[in-house]
Structures are given as C-alpha cells and as structure tokens.
C-alpha atoms as an extended CHARMM CRD file, in Angstrom:
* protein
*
       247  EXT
         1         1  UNK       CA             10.6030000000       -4.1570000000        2.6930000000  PROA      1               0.0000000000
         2         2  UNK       CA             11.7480000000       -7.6960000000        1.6690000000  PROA      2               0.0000000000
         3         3  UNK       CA             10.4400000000      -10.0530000000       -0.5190000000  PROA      3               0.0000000000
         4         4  UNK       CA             12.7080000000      -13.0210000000       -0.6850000000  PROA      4               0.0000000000
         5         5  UNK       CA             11.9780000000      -16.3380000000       -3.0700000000  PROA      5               0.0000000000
         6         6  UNK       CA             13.9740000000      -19.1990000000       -2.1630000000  PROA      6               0.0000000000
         7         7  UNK       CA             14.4720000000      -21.6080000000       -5.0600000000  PROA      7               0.0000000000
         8         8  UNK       CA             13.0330000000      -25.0980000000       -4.3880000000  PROA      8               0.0000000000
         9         9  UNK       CA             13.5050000000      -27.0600000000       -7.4820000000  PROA      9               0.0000000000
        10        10  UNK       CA             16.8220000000      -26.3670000000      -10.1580000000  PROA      10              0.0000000000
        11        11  UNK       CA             17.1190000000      -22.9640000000      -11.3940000000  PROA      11              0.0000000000
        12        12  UNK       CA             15.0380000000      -20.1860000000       -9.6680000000  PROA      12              0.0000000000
        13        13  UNK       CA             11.9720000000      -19.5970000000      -10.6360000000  PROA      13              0.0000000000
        14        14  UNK       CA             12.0590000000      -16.6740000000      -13.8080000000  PROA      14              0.0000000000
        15        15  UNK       CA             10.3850000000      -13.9660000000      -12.6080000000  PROA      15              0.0000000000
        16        16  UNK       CA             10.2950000000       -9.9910000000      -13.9650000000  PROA      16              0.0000000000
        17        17  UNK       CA              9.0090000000       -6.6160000000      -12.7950000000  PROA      17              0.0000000000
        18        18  UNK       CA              5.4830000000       -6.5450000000      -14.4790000000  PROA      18              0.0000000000
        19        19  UNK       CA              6.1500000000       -3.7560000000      -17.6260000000  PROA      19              0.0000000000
        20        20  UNK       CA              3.3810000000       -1.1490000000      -18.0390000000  PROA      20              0.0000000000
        21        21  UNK       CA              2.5010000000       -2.2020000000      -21.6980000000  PROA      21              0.0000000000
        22        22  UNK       CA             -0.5670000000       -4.7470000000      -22.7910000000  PROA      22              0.0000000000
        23        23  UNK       CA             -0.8370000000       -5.7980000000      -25.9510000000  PROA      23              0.0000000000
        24        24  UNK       CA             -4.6150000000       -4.2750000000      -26.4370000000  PROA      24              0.0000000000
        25        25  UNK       CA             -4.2030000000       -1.4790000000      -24.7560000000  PROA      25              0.0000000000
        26        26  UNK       CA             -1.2500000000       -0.9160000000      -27.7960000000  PROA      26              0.0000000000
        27        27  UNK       CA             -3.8140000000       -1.7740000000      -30.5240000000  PROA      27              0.0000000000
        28        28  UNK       CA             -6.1980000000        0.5170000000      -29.1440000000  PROA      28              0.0000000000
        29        29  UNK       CA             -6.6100000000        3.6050000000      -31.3290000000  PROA      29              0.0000000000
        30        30  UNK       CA             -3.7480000000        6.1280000000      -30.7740000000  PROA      30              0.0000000000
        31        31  UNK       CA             -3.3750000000        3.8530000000      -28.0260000000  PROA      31              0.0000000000
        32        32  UNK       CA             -5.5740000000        5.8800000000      -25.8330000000  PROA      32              0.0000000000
        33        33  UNK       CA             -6.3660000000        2.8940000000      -23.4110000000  PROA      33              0.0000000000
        34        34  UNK       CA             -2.5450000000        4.0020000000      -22.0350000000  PROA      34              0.0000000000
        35        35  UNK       CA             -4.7240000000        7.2530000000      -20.9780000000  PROA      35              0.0000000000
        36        36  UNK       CA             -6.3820000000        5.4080000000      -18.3480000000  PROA      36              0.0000000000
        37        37  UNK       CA             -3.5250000000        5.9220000000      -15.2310000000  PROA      37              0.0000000000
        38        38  UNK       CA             -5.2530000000        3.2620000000      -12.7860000000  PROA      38              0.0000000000
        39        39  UNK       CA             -4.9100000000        0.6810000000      -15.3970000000  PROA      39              0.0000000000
        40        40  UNK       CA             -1.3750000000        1.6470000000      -15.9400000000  PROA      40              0.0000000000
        41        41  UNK       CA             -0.1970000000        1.6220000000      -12.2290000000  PROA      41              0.0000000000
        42        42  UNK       CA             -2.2760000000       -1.9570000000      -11.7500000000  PROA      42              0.0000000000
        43        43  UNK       CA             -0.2340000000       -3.0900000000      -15.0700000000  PROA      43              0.0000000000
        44        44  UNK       CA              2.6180000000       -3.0100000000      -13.4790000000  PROA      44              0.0000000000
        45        45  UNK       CA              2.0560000000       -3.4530000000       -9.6470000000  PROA      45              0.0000000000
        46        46  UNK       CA              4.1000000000       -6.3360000000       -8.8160000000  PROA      46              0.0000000000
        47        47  UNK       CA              6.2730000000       -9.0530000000      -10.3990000000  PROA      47              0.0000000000
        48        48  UNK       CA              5.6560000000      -11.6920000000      -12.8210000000  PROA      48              0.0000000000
        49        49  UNK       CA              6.2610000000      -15.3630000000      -13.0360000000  PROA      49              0.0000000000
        50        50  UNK       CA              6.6820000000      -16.8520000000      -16.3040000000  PROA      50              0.0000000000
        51        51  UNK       CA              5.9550000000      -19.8160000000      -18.1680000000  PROA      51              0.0000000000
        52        52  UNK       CA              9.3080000000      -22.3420000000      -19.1530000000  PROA      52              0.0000000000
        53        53  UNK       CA              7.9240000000      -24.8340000000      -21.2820000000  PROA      53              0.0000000000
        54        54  UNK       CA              5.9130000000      -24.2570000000      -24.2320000000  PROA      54              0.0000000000
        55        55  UNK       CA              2.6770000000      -26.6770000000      -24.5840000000  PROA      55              0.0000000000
        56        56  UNK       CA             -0.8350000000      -26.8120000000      -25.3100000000  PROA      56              0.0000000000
        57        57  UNK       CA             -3.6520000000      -27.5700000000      -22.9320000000  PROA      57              0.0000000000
        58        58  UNK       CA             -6.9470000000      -28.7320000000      -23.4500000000  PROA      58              0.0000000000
        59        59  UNK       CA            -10.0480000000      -29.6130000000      -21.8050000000  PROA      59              0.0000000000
        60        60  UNK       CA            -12.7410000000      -31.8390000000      -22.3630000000  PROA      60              0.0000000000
        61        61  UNK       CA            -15.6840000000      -30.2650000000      -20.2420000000  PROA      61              0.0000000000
        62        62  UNK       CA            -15.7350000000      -33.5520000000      -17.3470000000  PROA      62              0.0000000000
        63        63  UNK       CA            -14.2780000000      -33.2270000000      -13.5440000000  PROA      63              0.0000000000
        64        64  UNK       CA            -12.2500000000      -35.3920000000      -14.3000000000  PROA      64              0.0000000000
        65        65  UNK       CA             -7.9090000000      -35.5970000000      -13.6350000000  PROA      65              0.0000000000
        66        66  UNK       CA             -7.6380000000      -36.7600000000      -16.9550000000  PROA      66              0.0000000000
        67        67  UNK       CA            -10.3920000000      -34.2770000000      -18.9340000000  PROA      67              0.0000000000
        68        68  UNK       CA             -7.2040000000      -31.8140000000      -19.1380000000  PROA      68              0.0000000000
        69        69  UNK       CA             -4.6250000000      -33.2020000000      -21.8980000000  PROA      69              0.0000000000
        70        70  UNK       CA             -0.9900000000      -31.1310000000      -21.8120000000  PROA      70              0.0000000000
        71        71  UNK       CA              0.8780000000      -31.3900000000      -25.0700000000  PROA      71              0.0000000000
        72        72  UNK       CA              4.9570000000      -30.1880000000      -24.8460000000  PROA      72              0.0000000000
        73        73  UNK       CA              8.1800000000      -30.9690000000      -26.5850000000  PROA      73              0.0000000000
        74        74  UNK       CA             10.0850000000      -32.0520000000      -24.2640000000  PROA      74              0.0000000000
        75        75  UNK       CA             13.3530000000      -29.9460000000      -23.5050000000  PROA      75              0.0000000000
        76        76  UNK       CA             16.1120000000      -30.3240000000      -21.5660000000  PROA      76              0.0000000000
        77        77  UNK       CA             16.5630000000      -28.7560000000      -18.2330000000  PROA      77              0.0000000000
        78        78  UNK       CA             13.3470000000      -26.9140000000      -18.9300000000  PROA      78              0.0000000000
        79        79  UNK       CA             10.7600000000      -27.5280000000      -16.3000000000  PROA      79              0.0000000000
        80        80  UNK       CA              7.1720000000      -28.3850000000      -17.5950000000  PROA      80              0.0000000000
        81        81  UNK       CA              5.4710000000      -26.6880000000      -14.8900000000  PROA      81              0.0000000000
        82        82  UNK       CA              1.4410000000      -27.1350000000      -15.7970000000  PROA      82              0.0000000000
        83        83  UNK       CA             -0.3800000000      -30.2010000000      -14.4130000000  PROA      83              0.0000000000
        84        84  UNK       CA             -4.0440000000      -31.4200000000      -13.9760000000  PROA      84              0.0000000000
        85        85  UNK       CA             -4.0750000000      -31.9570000000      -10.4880000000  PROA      85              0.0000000000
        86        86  UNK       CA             -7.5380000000      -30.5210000000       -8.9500000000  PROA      86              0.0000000000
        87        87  UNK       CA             -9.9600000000      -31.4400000000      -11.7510000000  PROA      87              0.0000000000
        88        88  UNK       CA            -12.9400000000      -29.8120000000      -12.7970000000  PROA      88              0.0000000000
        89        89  UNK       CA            -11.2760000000      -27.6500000000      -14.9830000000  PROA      89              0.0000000000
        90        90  UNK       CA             -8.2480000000      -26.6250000000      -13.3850000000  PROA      90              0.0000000000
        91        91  UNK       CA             -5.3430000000      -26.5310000000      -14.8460000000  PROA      91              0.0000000000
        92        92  UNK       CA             -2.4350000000      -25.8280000000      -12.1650000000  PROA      92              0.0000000000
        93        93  UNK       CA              1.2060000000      -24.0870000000      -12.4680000000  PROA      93              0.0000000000
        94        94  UNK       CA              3.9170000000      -25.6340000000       -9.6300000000  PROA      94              0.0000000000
        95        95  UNK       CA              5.5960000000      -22.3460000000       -8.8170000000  PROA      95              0.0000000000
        96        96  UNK       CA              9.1110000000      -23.3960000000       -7.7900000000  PROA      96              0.0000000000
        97        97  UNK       CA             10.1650000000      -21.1620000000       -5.1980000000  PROA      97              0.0000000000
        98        98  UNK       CA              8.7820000000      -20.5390000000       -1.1950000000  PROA      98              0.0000000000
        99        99  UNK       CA              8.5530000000      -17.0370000000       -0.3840000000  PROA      99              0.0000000000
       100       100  UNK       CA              8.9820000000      -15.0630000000        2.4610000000  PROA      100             0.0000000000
       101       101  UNK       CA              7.3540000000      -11.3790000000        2.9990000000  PROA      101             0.0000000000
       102       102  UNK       CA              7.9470000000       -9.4980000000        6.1700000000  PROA      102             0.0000000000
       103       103  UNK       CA              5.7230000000       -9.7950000000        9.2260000000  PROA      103             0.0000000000
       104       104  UNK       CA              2.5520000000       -8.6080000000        8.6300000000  PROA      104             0.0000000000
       105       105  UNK       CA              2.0060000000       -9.2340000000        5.0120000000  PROA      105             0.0000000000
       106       106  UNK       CA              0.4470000000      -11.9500000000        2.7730000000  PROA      106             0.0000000000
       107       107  UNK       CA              1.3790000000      -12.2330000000       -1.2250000000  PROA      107             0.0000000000
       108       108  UNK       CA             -1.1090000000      -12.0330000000       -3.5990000000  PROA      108             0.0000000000
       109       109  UNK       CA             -0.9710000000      -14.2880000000       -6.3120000000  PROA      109             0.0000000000
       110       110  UNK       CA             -3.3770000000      -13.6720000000       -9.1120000000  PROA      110             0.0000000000
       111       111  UNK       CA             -2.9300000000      -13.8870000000      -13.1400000000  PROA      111             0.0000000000
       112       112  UNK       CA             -1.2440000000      -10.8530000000      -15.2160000000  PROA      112             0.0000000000
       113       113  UNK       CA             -3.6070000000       -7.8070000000      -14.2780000000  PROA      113             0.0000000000
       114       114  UNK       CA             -5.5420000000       -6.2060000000      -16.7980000000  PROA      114             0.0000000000
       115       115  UNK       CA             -4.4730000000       -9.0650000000      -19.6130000000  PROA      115             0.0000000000
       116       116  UNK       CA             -7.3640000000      -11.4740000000      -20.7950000000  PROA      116             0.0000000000
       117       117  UNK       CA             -6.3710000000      -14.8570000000      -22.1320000000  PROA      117             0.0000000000
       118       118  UNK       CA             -9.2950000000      -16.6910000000      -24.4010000000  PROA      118             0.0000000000
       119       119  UNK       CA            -10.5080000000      -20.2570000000      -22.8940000000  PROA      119             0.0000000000
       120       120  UNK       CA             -8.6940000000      -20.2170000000      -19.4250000000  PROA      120             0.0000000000
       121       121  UNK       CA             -9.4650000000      -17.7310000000      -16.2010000000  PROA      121             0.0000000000
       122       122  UNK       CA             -7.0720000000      -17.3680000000      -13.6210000000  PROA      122             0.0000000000
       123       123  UNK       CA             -7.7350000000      -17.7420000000      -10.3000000000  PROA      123             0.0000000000
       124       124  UNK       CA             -6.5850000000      -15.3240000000       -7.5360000000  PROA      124             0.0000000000
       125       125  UNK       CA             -5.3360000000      -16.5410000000       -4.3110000000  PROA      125             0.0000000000
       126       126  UNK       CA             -3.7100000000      -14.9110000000       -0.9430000000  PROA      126             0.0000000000
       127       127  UNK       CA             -0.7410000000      -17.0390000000        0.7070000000  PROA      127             0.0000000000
       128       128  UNK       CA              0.5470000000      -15.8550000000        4.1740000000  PROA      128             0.0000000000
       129       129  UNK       CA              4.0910000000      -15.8140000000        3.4450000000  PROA      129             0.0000000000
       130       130  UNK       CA              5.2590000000      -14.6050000000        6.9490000000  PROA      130             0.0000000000
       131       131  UNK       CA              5.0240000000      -17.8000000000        8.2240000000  PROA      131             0.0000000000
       132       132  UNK       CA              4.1260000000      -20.7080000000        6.1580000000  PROA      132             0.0000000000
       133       133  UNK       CA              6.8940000000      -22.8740000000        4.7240000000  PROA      133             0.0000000000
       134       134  UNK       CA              4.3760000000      -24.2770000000        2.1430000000  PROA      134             0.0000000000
       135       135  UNK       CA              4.6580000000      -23.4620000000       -1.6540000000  PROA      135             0.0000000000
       136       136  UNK       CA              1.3280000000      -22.3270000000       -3.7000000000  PROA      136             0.0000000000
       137       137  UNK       CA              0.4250000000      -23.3340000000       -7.0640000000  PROA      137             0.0000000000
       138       138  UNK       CA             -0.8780000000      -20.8520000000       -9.5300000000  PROA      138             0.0000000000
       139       139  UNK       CA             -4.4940000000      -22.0460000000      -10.9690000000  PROA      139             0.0000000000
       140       140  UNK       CA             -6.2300000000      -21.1510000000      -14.0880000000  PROA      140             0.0000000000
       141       141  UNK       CA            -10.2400000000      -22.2320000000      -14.9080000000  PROA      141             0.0000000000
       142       142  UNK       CA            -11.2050000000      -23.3160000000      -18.2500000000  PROA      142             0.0000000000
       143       143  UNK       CA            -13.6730000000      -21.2590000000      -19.2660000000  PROA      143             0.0000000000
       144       144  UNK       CA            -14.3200000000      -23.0850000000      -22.8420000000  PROA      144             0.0000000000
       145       145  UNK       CA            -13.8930000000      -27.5110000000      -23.0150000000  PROA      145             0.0000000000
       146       146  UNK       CA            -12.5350000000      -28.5870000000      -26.2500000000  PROA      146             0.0000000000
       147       147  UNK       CA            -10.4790000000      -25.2740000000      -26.9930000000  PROA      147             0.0000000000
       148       148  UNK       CA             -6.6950000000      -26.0950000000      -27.4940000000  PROA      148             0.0000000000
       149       149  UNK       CA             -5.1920000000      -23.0880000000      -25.0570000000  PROA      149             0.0000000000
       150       150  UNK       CA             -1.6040000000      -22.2410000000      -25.5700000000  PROA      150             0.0000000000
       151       151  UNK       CA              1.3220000000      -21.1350000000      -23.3010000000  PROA      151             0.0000000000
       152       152  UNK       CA              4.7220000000      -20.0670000000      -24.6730000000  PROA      152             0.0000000000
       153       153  UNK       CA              7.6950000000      -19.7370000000      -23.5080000000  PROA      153             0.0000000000
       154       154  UNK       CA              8.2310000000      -16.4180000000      -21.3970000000  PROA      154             0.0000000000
       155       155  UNK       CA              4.5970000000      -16.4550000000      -21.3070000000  PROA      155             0.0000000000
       156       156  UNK       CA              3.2710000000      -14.6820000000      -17.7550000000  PROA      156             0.0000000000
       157       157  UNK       CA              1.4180000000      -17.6380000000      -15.7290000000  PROA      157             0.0000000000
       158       158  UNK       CA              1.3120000000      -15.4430000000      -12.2800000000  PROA      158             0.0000000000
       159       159  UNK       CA              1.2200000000      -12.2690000000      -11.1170000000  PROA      159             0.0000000000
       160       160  UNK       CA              2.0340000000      -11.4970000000       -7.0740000000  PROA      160             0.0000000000
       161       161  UNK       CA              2.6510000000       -8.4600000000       -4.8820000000  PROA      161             0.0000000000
       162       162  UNK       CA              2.7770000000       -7.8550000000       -1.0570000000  PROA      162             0.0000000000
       163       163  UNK       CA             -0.7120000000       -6.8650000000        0.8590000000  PROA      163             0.0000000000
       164       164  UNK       CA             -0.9060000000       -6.2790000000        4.4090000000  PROA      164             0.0000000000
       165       165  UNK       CA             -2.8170000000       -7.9670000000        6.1270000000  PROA      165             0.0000000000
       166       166  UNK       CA             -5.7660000000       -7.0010000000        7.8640000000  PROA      166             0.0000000000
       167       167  UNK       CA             -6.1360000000       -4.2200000000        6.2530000000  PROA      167             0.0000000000
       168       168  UNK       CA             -9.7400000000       -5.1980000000        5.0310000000  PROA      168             0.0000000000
       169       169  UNK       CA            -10.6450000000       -5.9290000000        8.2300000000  PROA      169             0.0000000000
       170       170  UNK       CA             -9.6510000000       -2.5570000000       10.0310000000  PROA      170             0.0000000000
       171       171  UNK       CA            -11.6970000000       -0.6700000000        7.1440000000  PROA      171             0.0000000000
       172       172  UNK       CA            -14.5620000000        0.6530000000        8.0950000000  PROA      172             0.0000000000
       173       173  UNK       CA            -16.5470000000        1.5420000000        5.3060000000  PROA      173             0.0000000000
       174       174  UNK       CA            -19.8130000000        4.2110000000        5.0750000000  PROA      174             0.0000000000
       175       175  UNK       CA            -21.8970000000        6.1800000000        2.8010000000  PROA      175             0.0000000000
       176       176  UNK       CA            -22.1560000000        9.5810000000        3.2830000000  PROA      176             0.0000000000
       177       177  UNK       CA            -24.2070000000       12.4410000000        1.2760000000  PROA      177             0.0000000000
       178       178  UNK       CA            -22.1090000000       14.3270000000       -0.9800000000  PROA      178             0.0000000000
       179       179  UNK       CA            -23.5060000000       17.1350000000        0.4000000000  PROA      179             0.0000000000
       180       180  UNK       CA            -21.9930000000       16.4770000000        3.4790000000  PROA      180             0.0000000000
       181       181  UNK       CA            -18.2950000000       18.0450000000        2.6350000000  PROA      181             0.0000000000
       182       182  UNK       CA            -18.9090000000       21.2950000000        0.1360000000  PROA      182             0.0000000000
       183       183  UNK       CA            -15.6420000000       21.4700000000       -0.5990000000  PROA      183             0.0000000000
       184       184  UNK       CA            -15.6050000000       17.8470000000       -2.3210000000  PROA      184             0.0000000000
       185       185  UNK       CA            -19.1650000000       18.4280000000       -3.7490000000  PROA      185             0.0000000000
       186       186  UNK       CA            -17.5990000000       22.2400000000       -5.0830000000  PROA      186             0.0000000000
       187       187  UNK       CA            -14.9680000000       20.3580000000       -6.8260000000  PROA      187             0.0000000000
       188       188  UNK       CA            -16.8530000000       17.6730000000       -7.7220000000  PROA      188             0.0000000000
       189       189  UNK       CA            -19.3740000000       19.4420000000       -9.7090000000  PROA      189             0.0000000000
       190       190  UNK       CA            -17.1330000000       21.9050000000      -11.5890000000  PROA      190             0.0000000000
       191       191  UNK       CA            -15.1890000000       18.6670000000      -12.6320000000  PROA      191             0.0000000000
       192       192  UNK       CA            -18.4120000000       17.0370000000      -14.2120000000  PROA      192             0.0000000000
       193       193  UNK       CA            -19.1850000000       20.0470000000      -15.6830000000  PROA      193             0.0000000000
       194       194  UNK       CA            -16.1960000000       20.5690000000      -17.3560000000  PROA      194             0.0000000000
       195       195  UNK       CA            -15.9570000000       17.1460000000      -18.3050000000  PROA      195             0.0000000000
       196       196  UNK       CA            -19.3600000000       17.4410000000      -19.5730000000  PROA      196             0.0000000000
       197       197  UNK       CA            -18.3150000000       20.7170000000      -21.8690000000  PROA      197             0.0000000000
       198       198  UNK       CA            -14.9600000000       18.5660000000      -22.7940000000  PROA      198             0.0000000000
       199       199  UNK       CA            -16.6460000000       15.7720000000      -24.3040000000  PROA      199             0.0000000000
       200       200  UNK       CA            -18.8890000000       17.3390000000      -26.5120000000  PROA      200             0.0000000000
       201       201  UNK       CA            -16.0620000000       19.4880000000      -27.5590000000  PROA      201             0.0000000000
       202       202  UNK       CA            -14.1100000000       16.4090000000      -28.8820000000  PROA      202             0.0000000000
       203       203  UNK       CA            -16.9960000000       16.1680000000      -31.5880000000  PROA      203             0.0000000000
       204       204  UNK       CA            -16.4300000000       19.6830000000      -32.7140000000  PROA      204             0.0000000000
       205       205  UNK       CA            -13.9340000000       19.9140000000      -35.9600000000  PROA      205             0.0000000000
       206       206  UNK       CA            -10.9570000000       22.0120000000      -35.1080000000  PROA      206             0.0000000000
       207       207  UNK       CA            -11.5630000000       22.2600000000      -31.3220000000  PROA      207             0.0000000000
       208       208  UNK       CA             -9.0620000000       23.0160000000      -28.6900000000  PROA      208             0.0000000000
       209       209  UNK       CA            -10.5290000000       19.9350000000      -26.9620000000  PROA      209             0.0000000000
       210       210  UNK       CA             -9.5050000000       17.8610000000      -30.2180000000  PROA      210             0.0000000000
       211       211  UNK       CA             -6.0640000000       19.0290000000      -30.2430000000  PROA      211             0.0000000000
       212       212  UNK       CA             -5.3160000000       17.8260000000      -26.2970000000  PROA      212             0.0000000000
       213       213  UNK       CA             -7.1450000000       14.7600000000      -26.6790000000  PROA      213             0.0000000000
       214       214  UNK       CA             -7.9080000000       14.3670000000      -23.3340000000  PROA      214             0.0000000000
       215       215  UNK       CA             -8.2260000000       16.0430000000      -19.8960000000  PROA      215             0.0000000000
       216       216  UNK       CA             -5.1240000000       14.6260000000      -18.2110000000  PROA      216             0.0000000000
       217       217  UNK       CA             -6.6300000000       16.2620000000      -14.5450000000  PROA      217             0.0000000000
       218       218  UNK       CA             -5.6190000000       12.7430000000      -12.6020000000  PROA      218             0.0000000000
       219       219  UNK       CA             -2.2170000000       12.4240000000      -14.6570000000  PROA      219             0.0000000000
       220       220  UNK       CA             -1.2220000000       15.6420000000      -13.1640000000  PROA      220             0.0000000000
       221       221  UNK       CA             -2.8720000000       15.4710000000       -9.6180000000  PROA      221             0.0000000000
       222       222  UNK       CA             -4.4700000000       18.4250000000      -10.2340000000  PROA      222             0.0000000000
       223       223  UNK       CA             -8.5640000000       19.8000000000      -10.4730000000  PROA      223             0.0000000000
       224       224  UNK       CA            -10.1100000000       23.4520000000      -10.6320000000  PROA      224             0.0000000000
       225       225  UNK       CA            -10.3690000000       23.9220000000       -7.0040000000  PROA      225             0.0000000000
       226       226  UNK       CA             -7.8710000000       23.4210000000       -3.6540000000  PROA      226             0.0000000000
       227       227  UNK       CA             -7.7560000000       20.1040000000       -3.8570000000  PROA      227             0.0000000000
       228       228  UNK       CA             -4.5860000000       19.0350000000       -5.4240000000  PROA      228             0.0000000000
       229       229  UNK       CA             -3.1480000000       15.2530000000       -5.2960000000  PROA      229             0.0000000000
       230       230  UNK       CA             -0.7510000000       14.7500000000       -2.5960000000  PROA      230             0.0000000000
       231       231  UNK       CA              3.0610000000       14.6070000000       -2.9520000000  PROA      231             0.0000000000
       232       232  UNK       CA              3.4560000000       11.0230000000       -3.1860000000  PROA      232             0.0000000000
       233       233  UNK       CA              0.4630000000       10.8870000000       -6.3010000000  PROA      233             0.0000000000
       234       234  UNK       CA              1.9950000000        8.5670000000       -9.0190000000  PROA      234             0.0000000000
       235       235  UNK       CA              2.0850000000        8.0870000000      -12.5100000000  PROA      235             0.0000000000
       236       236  UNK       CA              4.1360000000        4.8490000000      -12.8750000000  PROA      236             0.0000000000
       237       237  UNK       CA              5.2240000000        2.3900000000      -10.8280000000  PROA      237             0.0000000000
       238       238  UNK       CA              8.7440000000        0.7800000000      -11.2410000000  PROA      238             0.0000000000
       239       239  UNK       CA              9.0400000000       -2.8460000000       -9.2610000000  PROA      239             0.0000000000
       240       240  UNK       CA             12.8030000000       -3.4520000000       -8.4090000000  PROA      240             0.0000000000
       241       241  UNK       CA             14.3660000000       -6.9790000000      -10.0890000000  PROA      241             0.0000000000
       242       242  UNK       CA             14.7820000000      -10.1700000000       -7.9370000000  PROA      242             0.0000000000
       243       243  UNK       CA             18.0180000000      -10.1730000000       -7.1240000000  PROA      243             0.0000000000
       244       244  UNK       CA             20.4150000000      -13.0560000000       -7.7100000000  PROA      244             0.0000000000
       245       245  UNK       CA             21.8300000000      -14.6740000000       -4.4980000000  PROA      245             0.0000000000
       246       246  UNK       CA             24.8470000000      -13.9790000000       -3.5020000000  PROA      246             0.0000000000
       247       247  UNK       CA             28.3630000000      -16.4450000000       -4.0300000000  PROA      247             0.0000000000
C-alpha cells in the first residue's frame, strides 16, 4: 500500500516512523510500562510529523483569534508552522504536504499516541485522502489559559496512519454470554486464575513469580489451553521511512 505526501510549501514536510519509546513509560520503575505490548504497538503505529520552529504559546482563556499569543525566534528558512486561526482555544499546526492513500482509505491524524503534553490536548481528526486535494491542519485544545506551553524543535505535533474506511460501519457488534463458547470461558478462567495465583506471588520474598517479573502470556501469543495467537501476532511494529522523491 501507498502513502504518498506531496510537498506543498519549501522543503517537505519532516516526518519519521513513530519509535516505540515514551519518555514515562522509560521513567517508570524498571521500566515496566514497556511490559504493556498494546501500548507498545499503538506507540509506534504510524508516522510522525514534527515541529520546525521552536516557540511558546499561550492562552488567555477568551474565544478570541487573538487570546492565543505565539512567541518564536525567527529563523531562516524554518517554517513557523503554529497559528491561532479557529479561536476558542485552538491552537492550529499548517501541515505542509497533501496526501494521497489508496482507494478505500482515510488518514488518521491525531497527536503522538500514548504521550501527554501539560496545558494543550490534541485533537483527532479523519481526512479522506483518496480523493480530496485539500490539506488538513493539525489542532491542539488548551486545556489550561495563562500557561506558557512550549514546542521545540523536532518536537512531534501529529501523528497519522491509514484506516479503511467503513470499516466501523460494516461491524456489527453483540454481547454474548461467556458461557456461550466453553472453550473461551475454559481458557478464560484458568488464565484469571493463574493470574490471580501470579500476583500474590509477586509479594512473596524469593518467589519464582519475583524472579520473571511478569507473565509475558500475550508477548508470546501463547495461554494454558488450545488457543494460541495466530501467525501474524506481533510484538513490534516497524513503519517504513518516507521516501525522498526521485531526481
């Protein structure tokens, strides 16, 4: 599948595979937040685009245009790319590049998953890229008015990957008694059991349940009964580069 970002303003837009690593899951102790496998394969599901220009924003609680102030040092053939432009809190990122995913599927852009910022939200939107020749801006909601909030340079401002569309739509969603399959239930149970029995072995000095740490079942696909993860279960997820265009 292609994802293709044609340049609309100077230099293209600088945008990286998004890495695995957070900054507090890293200062969590032993780093055991890295444990968690969804969080790691959100972390890095998709490609980020990053800030050029260093400056500080700040709001001062009114709807206003003008209640956002944007302080930078101007550089040279760096783009500023923040802007009050909606009001009410908004500030907004001009993403300088139209993209174009294949028929069928929209691009998500949302702020870098799974990484809080103090004093500023972003704001999640999905563009249909198979068609539109518009550009999107990337938006972030104060959450805090008189709060000086700070982007640096090779700061993330946006996070997007593909999603295909329709796909909410053709779900068809139920509940259902766990009862109702007894092999899930089966496995199921002897899984909280044994979870049960592992975590109140962790508080035991010198237990074999202290010296692996944790369970590592959904790392390794794998749980007590039949029901193994299938072949294409993963525990990282590597997003190719952009490539540069060709001479």
């Amino acid at each position: 599948m292609k994802l293709i970002c044609y340049p609309t303003s100077g230099n293209p837009p600088r945008i990286i595979p998004a890495p695995l690593e957070r900054d507090w899951m890293a200062a969590t102790s032993s780093a055991f937040a890295y444990r968690c496998l969804p969080l790691n394969i959100a972390n890095a599901h998709g490609w980020l685009v990053l800030n050029e220009a260093p400056f500080v924003a700040r709001w001062n609680g009114d709807a206003a245009i003008e209640a956002i102030t944007i302080d930078a040092v101007p550089t040279e053939d760096v783009p500023l790319l923040a802007s009050s432009h909606f009001g009410h809190g908004v500030l907004t990122f001009a993403i300088k590049g139209l993209f174009r995913t294949e028929p069928g599927y929209d691009l998500v852009a949302t702020g870098p998953i799974n990484s809080a910022k103090d004093g500023i939200q972003p704001l999640t939107g999905i563009v249909e890229t198979d068609w539109s020749p518009f550009t999107f801006t990337m938006n972030w909601l104060f959450t805090r008015k008189d709060t000086p909030i700070a982007f640096e340079h090779g700061e993330p401002i946006c996070m997007i990957f593909p999603l295909q569309r329709n796909l909410i739509e053709s779900v068809e969603p139920e509940f259902r008694s766990l009862s109702a399959d007894p092999e899930i239930e089966r496995a199921y149970r002897d899984w909280s059991n044994d979870r049960r029995r592992f975590n109140d072995e962790l508080k035991m000095e010198g237990s074999e349940a202290q010296a692996r740490k944790w369970q590592k079942d959904y790392f390794s696909g794998r749980s007590h009964r039949a029901i193994r993860a299938p072949a294409d279960h993963r525990t990282r997820v590597r997003a190719k580069p952009f490539k540069p265009e060709r001479e």
